[in-house]
Structure formats: structure tokens, C-alpha cells
C-alpha positions as CSV (number, residue, x, y, z in Angstrom):
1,X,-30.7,180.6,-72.8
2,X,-34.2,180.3,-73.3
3,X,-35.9,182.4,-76.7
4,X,-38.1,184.1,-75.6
5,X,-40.0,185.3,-78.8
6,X,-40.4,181.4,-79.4
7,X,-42.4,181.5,-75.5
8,X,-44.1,184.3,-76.3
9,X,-45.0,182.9,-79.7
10,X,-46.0,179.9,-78.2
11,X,-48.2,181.5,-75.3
12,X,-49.7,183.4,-77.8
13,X,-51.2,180.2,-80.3
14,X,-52.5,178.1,-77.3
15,X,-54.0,181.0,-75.7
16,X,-55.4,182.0,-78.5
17,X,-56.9,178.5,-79.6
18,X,-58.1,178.7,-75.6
19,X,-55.9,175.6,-75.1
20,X,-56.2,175.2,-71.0
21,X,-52.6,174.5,-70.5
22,X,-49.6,174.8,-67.6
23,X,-46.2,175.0,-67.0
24,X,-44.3,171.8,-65.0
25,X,-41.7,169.7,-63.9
26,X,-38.5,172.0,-63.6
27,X,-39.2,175.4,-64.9
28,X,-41.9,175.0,-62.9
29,X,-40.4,174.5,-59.5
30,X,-38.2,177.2,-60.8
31,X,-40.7,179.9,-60.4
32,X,-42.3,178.2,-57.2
33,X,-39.7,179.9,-55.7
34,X,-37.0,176.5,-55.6
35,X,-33.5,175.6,-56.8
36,X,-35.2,173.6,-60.1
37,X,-34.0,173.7,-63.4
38,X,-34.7,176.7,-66.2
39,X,-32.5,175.5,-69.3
40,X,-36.2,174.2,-71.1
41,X,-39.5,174.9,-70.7
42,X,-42.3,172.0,-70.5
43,X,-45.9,172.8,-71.4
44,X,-48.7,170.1,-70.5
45,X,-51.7,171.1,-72.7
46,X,-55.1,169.7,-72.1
47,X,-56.0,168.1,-75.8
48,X,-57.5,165.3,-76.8
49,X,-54.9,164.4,-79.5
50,X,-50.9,165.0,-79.8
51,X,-50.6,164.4,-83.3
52,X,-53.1,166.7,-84.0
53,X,-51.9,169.4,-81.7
54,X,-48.3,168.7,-83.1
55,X,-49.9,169.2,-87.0
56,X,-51.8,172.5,-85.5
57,X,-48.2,173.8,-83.5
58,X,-46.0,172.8,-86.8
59,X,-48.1,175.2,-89.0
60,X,-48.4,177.9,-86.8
61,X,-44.5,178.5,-85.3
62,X,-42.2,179.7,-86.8
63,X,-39.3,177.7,-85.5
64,X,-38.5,173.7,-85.8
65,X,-41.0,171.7,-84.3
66,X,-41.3,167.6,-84.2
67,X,-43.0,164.6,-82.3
68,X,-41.1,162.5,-80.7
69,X,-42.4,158.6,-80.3
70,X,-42.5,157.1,-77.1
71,X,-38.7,155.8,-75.5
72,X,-37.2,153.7,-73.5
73,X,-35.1,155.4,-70.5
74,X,-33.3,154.1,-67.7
75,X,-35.4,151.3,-65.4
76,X,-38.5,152.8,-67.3
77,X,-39.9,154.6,-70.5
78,X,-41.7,157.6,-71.7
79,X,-44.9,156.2,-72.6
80,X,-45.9,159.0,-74.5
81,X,-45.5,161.2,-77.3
82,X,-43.9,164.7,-77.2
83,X,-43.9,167.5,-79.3
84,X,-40.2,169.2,-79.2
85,X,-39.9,172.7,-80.4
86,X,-36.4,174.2,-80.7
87,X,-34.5,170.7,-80.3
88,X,-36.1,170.4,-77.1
89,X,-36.0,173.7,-75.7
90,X,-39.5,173.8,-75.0
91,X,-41.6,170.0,-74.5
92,X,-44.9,169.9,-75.3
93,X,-47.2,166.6,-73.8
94,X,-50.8,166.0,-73.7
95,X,-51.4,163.0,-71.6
96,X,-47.9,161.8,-69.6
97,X,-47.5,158.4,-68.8
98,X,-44.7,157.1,-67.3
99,X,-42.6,153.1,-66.5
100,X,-40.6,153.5,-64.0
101,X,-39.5,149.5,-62.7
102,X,-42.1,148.3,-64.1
103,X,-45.1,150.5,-62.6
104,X,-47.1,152.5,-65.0
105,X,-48.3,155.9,-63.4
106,X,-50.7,158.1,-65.6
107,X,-51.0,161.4,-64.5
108,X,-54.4,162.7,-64.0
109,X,-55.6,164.3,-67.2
110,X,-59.3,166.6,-66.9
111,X,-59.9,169.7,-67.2
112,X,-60.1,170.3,-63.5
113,X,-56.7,169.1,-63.1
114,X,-55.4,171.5,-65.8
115,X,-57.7,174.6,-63.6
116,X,-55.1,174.3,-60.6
117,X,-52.5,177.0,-61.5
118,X,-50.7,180.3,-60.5
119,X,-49.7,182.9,-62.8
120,X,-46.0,183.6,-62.3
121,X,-43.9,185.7,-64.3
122,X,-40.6,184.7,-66.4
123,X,-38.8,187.5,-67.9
124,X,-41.4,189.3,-67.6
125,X,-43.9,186.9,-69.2
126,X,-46.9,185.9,-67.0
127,X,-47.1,181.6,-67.7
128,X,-49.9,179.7,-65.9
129,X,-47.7,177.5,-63.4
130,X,-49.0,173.8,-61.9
131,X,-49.3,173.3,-58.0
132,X,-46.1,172.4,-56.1
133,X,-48.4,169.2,-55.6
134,X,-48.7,168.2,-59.6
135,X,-44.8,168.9,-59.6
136,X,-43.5,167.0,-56.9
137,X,-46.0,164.3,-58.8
138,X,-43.8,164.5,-61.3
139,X,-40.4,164.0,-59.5
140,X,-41.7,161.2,-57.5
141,X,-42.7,159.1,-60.9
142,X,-39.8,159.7,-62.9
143,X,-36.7,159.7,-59.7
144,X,-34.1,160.3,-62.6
145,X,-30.6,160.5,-61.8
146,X,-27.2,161.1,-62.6
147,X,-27.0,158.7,-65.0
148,X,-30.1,160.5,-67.0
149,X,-28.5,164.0,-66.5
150,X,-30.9,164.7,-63.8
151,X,-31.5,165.6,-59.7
152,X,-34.7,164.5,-59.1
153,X,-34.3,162.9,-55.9
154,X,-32.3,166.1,-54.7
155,X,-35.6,167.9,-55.7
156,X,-37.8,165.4,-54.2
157,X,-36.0,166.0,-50.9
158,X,-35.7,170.0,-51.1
159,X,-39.5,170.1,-51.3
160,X,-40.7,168.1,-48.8
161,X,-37.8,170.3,-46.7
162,X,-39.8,173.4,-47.7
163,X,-42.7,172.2,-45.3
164,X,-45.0,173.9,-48.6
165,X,-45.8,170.7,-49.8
166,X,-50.0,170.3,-49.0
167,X,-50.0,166.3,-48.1
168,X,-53.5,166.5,-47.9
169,X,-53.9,167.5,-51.3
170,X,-51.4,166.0,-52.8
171,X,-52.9,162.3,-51.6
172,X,-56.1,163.6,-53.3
173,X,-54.5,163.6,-56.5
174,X,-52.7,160.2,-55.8
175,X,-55.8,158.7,-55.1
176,X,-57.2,159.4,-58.5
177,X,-54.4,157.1,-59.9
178,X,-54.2,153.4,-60.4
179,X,-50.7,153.4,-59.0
180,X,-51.7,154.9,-55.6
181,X,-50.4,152.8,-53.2
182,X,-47.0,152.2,-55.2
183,X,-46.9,156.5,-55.2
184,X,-47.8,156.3,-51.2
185,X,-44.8,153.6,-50.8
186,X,-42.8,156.4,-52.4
187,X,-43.7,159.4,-50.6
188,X,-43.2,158.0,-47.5
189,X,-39.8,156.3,-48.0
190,X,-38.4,159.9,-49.3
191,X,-40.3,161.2,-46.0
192,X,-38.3,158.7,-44.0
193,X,-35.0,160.0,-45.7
194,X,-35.4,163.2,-44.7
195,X,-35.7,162.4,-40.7
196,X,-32.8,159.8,-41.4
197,X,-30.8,162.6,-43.0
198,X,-31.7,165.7,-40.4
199,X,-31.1,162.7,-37.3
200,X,-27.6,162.1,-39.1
201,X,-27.0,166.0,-38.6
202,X,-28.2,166.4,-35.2
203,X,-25.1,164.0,-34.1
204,X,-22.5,165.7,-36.1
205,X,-24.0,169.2,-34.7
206,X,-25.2,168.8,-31.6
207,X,-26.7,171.5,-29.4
208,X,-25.1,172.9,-26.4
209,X,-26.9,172.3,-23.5
């Protein structure tokens, strides 16, 4: 269960401070109005520095609150650092790079890109959400697993089912990234799964005719 006085308290310092910030990956999706995940909340704050937003963040909350290096995961590694408050609970990044089999993808990082949000409310607390585009960004980078304690690919899929997914701007932000035709690769073999997967149950349920 999420503590909400540690959100609110949180809220509170980076707007305060007049961090431009957003909510993401699967909180995010969560209040996009999909399946997505709510057991921890993940900021992305527009700074210039982690360690000095993590000195800032220690002094001002309340609650535990640590950096965590860089790590190795699965066919890839976090690149970057994250501040974890509450064991985790709630993730903190700045800039989010990403190695997954052996491409590096860096998410865009500018103040525009941090401008593109909705407000949606959480227990009754407005938080500044990302575009469906910037999370299904996300999910196509990291394509965790099982093995990782994750459903990624399961996410992937239930978004581009949605139809809500803007291509046109999601290729925009793509095409700000070195990694653009490895991402494009990616979006259109998950594409092809999806036709493979709805032919697959137009044989098993065929239409009368």
C-alpha cells in the first residue's frame, strides 16, 4: 500500500522548489486508464544533477531516502542513478538511460519533454502524469519479464490494443534518439504480434456466415 503522506510530502518539496517533474512507467499507465502496476510510484524530475537532488530530497523528507548506483539487470543495465525513498516505494531518476542487449537508449531529457503531461488524480491527489507515448517508450526499452518480476511485453501489447497509442507522435519522440531505428525495429515487431495473435483467434472463433 502506497503512504500517502510520503506522496503528498514528496509532491509538496518538488513543487515547491518548482521542480518540472512527472509520473511514469507503471503507476503511470495505471491512471491512463490501463491494467499497469500501482505497488510504487516512479517520479522522473527534470534536474541537472541526481546527487544533488538526492542531498536536497534526504534533508527535506522525513522518511529513508538513498541513491542507488547504476546495475546490471537481465540482458541489460540501469545506466543510471536512482534515488529510492521508502525501500523503493517511490523511484526518483533524473536522466534514464537504459542497455538492453547491448543497445543503449537515452530517453529524451528537456524541459519540453517534461511539459507533455495530464493531471490525474490518485487517492485523491492530483500528480502530473507522462503521455501514453513517453510510457509505452518506456516498456519498449526495458521488455522485462518474468524472470525480472515484470509484464512488460503484456503491457506493450495491451497498449497498442487500446488503438490510443498516437504513432505519429510517438515516432517524433523516437526520432530525437540515437537508438531510432533499433526502437522502430521494436515497435513494429510488437505491431506484428498483435495481427499474428488476433489472426490466431479468428481461426479458433470464426464468424458464422
Amino acid at each position: 500500500m502506497i503512504n500517502l503522506g510520503t506522496l503528498r510530502e514528496i509532491k509538496n518539496v518538488l513543487e515547491t522548489e518548482k521542480y518540472k517533474y512527472y509520473i511514469h512507467a507503471g503507476i503511470g499507465l495505471y491512471l491512463l486508464g490501463f491494467q499497469g502496476n500501482h505497488q510504487d510510484i516512479d517520479f522522473r524530475v527534470f534536474h541537472p544533477n541526481i546527487k544533488e537532488l538526492y542531498l536536497f530530497l534526504e534533508k527535506q523528507l522525513k522518511t529513508k531516502v538513498s541513491l542507488r548506483r547504476p546495475k546490471n539487470i537481465y540482458h541489460g543495465r540501469y545506466d543510471n542513478h536512482c534515488i529510492e525513498i521508502e525501500d523503493g516505494e517511490f523511484d526518483i531518476t533524473t536522466e534514464l538511460v537504459t542497455v538492453r542487449e547491448g543497445v543503449r537508449f537515452e530517453v529524451p531529457f528537456s524541459e519540453e519533454f517534461f511539459s507533455n503531461i495530464t493531471y490525474e488524480r490518485y487517492l485523491g491527489i492530483s500528480l502530473p502524469v507522462t503521455s501514453l507515448e513517453n510510457i509505452f517508450l518506456y516498456y519498449l526499452i526495458h521488455r522485462r519479464g518474468q524472470r525480472m518480476g515484470k509484464k512488460d511485453e503484456k503491457d506493450i501489447l495491451e497498449i497498442l490494443e487500446s488503438g490510443k497509442l498516437n504513432e505519429k507522435k510517438f515516432k517524433s519522440i523516437v526520432d530525437q534518439m540515437k537508438a531510432k531505428t533499433e526502437l522502430m525495429q521494436l515497435f513494429s515487431y510488437y505491431k506484428n504480434m498483435l495481427v499474428s495473435f488476433a489472426h490466431v483467434n479468428q481461426r479458433k472463433n470464426p464468424r458464422l456466415g
